[in-house]
PASE-880937 format. One record per residue: residue number from 1; residue in three letters; x, y, z of N, C-alpha, C, CB in turn. Coordinates in steps of 0.2 Angstrom, whole numbers, plus 5000, padded with zeros to 4 digits. Glycine has a CB too. Layout:
BEGIN
NUM Ala X Y Z X Y Z X Y Z X Y Z
...
END
This chain:
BEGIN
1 Unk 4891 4985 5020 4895 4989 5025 4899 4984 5029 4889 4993 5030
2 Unk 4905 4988 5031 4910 4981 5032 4907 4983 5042 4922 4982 5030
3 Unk 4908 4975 5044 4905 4976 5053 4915 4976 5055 4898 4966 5057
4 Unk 4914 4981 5059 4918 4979 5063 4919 4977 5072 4921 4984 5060
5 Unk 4924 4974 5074 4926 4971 5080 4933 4976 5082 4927 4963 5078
6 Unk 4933 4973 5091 4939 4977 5092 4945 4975 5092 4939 4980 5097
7 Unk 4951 4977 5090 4956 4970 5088 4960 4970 5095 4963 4973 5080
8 Unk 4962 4963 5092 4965 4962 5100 4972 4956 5097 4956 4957 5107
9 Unk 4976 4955 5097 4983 4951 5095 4978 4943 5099 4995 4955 5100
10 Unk 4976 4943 5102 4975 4938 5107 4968 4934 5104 4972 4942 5114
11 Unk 4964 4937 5100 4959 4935 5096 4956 4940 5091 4954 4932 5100
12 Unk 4959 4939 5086 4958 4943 5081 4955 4940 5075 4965 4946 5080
13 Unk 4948 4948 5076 4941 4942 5074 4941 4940 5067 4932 4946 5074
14 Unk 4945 4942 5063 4946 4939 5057 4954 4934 5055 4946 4946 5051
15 Unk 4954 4931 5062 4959 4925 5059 4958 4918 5057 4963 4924 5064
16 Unk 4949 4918 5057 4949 4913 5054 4949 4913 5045 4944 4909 5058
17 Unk 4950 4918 5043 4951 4921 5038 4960 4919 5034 4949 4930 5041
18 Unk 4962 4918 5038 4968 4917 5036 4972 4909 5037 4973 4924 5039
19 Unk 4973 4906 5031 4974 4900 5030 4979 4899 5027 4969 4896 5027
20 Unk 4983 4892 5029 4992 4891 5028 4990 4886 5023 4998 4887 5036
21 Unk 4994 4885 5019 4997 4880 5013 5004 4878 5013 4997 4883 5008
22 Unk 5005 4874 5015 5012 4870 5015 5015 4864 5008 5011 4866 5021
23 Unk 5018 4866 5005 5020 4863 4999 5028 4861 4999 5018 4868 4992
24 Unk 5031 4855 4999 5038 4856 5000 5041 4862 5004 5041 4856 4994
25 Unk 5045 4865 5001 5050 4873 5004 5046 4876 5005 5055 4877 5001
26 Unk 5040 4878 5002 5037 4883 5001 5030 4884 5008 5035 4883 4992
27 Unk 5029 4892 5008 5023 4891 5012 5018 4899 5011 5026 4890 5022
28 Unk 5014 4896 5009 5006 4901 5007 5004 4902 5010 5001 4900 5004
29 Unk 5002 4908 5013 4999 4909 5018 4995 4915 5015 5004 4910 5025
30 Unk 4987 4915 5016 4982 4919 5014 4979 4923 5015 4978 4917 5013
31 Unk 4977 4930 5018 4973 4932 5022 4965 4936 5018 4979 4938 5026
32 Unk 4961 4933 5018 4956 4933 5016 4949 4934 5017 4957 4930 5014
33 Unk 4946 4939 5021 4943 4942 5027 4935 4942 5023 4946 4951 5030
34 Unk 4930 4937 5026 4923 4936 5023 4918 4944 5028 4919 4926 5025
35 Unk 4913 4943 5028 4907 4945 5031 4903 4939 5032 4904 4950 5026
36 Unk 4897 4942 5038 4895 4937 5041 4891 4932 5038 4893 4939 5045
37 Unk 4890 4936 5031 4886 4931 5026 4889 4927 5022 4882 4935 5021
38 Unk 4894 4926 5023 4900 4927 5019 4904 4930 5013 4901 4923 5019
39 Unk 4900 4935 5012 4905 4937 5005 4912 4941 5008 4899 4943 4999
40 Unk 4916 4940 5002 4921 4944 5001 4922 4951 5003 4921 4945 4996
41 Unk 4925 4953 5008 4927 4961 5009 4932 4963 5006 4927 4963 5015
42 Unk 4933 4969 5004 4939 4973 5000 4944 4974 5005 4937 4979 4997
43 Unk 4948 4972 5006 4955 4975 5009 4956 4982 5010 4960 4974 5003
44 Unk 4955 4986 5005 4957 4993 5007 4950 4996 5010 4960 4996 4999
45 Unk 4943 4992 5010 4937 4995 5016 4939 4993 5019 4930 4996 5016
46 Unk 4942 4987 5022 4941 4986 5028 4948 4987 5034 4939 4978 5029
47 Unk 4954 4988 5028 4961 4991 5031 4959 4999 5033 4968 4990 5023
48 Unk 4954 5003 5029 4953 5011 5033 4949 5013 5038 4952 5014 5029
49 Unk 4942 5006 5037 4937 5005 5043 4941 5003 5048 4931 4999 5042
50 Unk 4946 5002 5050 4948 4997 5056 4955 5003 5059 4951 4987 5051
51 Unk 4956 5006 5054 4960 5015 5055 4968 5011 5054 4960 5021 5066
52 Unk 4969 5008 5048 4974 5009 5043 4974 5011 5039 4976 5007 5041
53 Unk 4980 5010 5033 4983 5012 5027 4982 5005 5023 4991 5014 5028
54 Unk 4984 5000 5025 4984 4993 5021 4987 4987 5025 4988 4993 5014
55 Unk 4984 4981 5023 4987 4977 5027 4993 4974 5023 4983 4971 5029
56 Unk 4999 4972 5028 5005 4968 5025 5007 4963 5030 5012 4973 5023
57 Unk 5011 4960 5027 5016 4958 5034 5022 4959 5036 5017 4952 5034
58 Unk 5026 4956 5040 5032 4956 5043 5035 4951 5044 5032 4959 5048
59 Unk 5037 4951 5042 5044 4943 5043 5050 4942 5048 5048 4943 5037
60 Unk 5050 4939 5053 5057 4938 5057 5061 4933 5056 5057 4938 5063
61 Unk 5065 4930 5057 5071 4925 5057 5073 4925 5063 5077 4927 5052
62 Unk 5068 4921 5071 5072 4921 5075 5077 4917 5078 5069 4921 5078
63 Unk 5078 4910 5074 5084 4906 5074 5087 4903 5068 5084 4900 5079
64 Unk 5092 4904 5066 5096 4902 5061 5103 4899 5062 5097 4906 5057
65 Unk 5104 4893 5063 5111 4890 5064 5117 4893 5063 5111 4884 5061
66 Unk 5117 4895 5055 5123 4895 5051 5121 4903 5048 5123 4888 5047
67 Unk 5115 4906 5048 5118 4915 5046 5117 4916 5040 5126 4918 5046
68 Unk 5117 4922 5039 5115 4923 5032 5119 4932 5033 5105 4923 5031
69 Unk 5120 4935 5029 5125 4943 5027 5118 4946 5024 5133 4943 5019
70 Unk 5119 4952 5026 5115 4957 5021 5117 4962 5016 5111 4961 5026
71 Unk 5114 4964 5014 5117 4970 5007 5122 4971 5007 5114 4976 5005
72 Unk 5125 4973 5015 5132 4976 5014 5138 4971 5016 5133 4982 5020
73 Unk 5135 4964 5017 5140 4961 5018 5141 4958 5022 5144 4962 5017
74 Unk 5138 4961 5030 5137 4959 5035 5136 4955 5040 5136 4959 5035
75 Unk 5136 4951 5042 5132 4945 5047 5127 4946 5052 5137 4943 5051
76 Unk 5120 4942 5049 5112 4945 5054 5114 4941 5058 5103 4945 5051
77 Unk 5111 4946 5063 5111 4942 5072 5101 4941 5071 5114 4951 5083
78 Unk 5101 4936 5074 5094 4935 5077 5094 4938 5084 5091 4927 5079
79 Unk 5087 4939 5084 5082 4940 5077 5082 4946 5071 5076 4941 5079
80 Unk 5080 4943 5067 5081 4950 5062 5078 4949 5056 5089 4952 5059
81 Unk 5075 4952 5054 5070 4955 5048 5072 4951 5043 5070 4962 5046
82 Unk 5066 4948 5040 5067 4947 5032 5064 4947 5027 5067 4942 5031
83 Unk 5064 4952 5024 5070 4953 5021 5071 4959 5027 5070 4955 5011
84 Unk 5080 4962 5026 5082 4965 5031 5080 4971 5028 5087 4964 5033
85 Unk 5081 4977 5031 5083 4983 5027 5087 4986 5020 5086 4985 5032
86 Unk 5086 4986 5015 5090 4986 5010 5090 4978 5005 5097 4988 5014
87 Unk 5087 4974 5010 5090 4967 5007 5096 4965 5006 5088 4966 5000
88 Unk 5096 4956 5004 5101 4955 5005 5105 4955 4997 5099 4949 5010
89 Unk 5113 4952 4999 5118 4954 4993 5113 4951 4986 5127 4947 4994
90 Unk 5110 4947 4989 5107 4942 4982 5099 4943 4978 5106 4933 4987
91 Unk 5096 4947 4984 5088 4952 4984 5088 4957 4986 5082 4950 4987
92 Unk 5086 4960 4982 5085 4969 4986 5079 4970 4989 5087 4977 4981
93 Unk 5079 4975 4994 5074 4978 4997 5070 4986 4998 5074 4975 5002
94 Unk 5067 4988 5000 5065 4995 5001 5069 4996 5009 5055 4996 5001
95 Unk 5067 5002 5012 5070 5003 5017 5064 5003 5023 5074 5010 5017
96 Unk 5059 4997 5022 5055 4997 5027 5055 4991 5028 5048 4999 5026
97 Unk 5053 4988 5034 5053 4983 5038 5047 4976 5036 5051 4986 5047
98 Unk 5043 4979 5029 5036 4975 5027 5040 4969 5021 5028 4981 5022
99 Unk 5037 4963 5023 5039 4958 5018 5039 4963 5011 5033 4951 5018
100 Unk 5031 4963 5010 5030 4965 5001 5034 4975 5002 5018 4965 4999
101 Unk 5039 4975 4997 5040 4983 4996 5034 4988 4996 5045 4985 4989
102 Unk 5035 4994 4998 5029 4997 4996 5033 5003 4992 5024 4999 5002
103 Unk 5041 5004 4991 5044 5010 4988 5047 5004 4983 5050 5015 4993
104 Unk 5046 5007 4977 5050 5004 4972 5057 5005 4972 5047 5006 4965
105 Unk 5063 5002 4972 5070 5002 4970 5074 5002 4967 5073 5001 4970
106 Unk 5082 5003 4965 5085 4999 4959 5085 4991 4960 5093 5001 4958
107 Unk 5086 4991 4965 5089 4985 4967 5082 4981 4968 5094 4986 4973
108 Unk 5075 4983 4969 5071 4981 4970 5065 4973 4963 5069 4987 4971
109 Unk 5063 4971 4966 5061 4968 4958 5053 4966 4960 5066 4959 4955
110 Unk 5050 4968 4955 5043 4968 4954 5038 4964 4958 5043 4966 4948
111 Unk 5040 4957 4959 5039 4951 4962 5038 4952 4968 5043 4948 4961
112 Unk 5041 4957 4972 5041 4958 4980 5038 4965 4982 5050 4958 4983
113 Unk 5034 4967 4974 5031 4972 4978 5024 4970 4980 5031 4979 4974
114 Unk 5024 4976 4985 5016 4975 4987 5010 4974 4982 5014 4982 4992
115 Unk 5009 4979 4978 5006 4979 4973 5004 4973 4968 5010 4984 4970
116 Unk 5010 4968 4968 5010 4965 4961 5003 4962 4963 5018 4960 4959
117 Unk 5002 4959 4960 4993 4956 4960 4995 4947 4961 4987 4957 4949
118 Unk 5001 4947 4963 5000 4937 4966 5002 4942 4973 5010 4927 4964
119 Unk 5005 4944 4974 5005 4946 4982 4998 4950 4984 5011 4952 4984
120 Unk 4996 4954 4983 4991 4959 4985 4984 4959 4981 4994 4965 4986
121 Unk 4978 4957 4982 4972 4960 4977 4966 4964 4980 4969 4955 4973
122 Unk 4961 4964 4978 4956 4967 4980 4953 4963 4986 4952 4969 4976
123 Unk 4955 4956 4986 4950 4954 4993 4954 4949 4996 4940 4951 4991
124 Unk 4960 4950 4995 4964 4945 5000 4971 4948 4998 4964 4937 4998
125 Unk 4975 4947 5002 4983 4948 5003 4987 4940 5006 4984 4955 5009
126 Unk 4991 4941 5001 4997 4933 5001 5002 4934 5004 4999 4931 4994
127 Unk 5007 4928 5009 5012 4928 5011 5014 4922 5007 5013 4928 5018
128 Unk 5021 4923 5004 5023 4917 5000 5031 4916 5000 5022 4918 4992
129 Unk 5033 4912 5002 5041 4911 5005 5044 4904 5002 5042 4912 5014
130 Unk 5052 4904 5001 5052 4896 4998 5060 4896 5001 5051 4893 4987
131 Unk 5060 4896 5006 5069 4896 5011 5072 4891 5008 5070 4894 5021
132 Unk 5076 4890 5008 5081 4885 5005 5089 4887 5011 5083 4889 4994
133 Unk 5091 4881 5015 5098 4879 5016 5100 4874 5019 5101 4883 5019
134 Unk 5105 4873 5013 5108 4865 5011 5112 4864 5018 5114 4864 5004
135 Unk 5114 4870 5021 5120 4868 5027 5116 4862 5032 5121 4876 5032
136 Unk 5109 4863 5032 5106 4861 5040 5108 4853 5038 5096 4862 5043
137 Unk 5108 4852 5045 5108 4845 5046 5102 4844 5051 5115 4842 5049
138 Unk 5102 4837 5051 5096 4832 5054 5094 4837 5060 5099 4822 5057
139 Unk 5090 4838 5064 5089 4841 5069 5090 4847 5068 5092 4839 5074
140 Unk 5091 4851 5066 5093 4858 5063 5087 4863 5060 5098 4857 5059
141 Unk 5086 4868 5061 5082 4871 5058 5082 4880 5058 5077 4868 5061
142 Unk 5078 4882 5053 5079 4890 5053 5072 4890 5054 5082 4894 5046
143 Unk 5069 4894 5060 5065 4897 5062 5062 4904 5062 5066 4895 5067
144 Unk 5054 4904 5059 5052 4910 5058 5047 4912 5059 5053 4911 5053
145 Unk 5044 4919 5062 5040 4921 5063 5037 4927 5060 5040 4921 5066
146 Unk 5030 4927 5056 5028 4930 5052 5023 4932 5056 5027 4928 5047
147 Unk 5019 4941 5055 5014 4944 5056 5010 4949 5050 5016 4947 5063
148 Unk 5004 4946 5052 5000 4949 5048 4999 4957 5053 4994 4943 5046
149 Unk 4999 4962 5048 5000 4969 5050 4996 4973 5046 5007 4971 5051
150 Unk 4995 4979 5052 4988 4984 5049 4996 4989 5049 4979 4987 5057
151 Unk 4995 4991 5043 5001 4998 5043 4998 5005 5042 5007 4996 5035
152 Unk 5000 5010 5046 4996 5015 5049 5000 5021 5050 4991 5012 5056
153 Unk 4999 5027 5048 5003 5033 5049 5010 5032 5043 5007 5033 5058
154 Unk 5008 5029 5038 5012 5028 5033 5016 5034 5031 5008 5023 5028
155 Unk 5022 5036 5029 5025 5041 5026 5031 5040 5021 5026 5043 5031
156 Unk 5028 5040 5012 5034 5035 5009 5039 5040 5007 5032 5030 5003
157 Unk 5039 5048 5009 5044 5051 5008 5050 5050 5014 5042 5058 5006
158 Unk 5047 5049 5021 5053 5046 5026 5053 5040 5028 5052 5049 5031
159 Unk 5050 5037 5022 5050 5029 5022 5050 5026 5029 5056 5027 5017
160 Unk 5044 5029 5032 5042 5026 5039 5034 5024 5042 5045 5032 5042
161 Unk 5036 5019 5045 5028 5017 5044 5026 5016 5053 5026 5009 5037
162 Unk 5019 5014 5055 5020 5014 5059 5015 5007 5059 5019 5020 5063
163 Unk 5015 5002 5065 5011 4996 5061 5008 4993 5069 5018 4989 5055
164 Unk 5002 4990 5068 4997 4985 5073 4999 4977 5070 4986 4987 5073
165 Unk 5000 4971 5075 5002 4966 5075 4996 4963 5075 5005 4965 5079
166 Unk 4994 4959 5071 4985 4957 5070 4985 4950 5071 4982 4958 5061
167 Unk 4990 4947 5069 4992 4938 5068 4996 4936 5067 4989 4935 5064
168 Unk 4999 4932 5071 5006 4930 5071 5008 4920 5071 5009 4935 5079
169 Unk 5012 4919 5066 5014 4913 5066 5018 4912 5066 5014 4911 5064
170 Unk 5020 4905 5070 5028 4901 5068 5028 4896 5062 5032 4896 5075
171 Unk 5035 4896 5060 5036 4891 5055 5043 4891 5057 5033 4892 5047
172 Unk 5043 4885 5051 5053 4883 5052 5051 4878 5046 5058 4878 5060
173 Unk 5061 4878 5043 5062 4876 5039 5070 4871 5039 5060 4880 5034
174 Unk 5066 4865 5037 5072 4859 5040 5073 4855 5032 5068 4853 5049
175 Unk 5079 4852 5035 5079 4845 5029 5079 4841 5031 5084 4843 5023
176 Unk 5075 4836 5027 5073 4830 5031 5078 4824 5029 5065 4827 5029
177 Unk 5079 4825 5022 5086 4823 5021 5090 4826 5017 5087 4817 5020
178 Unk 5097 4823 5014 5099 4829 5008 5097 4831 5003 5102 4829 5006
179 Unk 5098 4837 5002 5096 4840 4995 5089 4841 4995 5098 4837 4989
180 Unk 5085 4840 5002 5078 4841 5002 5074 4844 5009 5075 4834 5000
181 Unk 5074 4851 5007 5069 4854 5010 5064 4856 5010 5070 4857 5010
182 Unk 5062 4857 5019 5054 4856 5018 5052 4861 5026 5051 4844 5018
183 Unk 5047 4864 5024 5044 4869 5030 5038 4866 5033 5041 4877 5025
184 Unk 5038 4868 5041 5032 4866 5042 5030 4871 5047 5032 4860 5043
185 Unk 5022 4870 5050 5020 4877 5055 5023 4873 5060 5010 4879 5055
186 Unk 5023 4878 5065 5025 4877 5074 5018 4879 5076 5031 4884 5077
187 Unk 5018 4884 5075 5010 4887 5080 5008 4892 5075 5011 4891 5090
188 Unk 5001 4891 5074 4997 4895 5069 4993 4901 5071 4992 4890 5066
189 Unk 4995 4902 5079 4992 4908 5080 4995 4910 5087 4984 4906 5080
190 Unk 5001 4913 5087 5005 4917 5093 5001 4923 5096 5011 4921 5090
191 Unk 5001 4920 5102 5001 4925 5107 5006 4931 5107 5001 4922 5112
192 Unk 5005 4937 5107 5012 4943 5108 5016 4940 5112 5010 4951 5111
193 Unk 5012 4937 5119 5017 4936 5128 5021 4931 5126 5011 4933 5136
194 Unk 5020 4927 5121 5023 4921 5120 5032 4922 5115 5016 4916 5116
195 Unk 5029 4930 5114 5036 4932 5109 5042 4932 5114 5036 4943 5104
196 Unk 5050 4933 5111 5054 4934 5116 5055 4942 5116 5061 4929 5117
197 Unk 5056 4944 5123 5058 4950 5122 5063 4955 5117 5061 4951 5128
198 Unk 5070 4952 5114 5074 4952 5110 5070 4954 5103 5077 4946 5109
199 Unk 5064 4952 5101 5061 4952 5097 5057 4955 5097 5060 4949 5096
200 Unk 5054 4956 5103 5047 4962 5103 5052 4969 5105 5039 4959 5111
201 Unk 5059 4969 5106 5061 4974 5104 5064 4976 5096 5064 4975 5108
202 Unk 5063 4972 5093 5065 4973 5085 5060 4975 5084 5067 4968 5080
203 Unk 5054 4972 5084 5048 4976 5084 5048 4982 5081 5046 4975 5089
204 Unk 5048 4982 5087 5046 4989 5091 5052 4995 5085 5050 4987 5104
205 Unk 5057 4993 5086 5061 4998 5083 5060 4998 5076 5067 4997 5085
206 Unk 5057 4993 5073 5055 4993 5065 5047 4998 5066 5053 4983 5061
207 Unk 5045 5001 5070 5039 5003 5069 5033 4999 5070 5039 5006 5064
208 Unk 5032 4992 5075 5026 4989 5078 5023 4995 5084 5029 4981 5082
209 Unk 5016 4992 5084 5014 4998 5091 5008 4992 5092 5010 5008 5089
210 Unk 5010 4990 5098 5007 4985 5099 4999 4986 5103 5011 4981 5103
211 Unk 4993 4983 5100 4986 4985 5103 4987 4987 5108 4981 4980 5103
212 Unk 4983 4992 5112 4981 4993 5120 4978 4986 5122 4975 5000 5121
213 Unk 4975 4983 5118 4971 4975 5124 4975 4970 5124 4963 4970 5121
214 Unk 4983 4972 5122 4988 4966 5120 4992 4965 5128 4995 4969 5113
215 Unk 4994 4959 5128 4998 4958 5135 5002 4961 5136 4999 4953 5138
216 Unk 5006 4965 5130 5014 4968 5128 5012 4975 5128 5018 4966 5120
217 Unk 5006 4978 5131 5004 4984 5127 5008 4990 5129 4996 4986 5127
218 Unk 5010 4988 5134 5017 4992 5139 5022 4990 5141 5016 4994 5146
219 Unk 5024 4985 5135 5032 4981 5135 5037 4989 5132 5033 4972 5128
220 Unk 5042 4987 5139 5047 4991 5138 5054 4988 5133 5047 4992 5144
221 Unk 5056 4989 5127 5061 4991 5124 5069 4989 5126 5060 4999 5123
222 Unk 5074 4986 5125 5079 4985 5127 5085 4987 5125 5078 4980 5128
223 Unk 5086 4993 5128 5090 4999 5128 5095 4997 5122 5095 5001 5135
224 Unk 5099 4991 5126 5104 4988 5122 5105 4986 5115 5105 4986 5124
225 Unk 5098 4984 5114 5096 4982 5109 5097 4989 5104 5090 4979 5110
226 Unk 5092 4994 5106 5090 4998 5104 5097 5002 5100 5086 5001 5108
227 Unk 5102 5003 5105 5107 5007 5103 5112 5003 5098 5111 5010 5112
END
């Protein structure tokens, strides 16, 4: 029987459950939830014990020197989603805000769905990323923040989801010198209060609903943003 705790962004009882790997560019990140005995718990008892759908994550991009375009050609402002909405000219995406797709596409590829079995299994769920850009120079860096997320009120005909913030990290990815990139962690365990507002209103508009015990739990939305 799965035990449950009350979730809180601030200490969230199964973070020591989720462990980083750092390999050159690339970064692994694990979420892999025991029992007190320790065995294995299934994902999908403990994602509906806990009053979700499934766990995924979310991906931001809050600083990037030099930019990146999306599907249409665009230019993303930080912060902004990664993958974005639709994906970018070069990867496509579903029309939700979650790293892994949960609506298959044309433009979509197998690899990035939630489903596939290196991303998602019966007793753990994977974040896997390998950023690449040659532009930075020495002191330079693309900065990101990822959250592990309970996704709840899910709806894939209005392809709209509504999602709790469970765990949140920084990382960035720099070159140390040319033609060699390399990621590393910032902080392995974010506070919400510590987000910047800019961002916790993206959030918020991608469908986040931040815990009632969170210090954001009545952050207000920035109009401007919004509109």
């Amino acid at each position: 029987m799965t035990e449950l705790v009350a979730i809180d962004n601030l200490d969230f009882f199964y973070s020591q459950a989720i462990k980083h790997r750092l390999v050159g560019s690339s970064i692994i990140t694990q979420f892999a939830p025991k029992n007190s005995q320790g065995n294995n718990i299934k994902l999908s008892q403990l994602a509906i014990a806990l009053g979700y759908d499934h766990f995924n994550w979310v991906n931001y991009v809050e600083k990037d020197p030099y930019g990146i375009r999306d599907n249409q050609g665009q230019p993303m402002v930080t912060p902004y989603n990664d993958p974005p909405i639709g994906g970018y000219q070069y990867d496509g995406a579903d029309n939700l805000p979650f790293y892994w797709d949960l609506v298959k596409c044309s433009l979509c590829q197998q690899r990035y769905y939630f489903q596939d079995p290196n991303n998602s299994g019966e007793f753990a769920i994977t974040f896997q990323d390998s950023p690449t850009d040659y532009r930075l120079k020495p002191g330079e860096a693309v900065e990101f923040i990822t959250n592990l997320v309970g996704v709840k009120n899910y709806d894939s005909q209005q392809q709209k989801a509504e999602w709790e913030v469970l765990y949140t990290f920084r990382w960035q990815l720099t070159n140390t010198r040319s033609n060699y990139s390399q990621v590393s962690l910032i902080d392995a365990n974010v506070n919400l209060s510590k987000i910047a507002p800019s961002l916790l209103t993206r959030m918020q508009l991608d469908g986040a609903v931040f815990p009632a015990s969170s210090s954001v739990a009545n952050f207000t939305p920035d109009l401007k943003l919004a509109n």
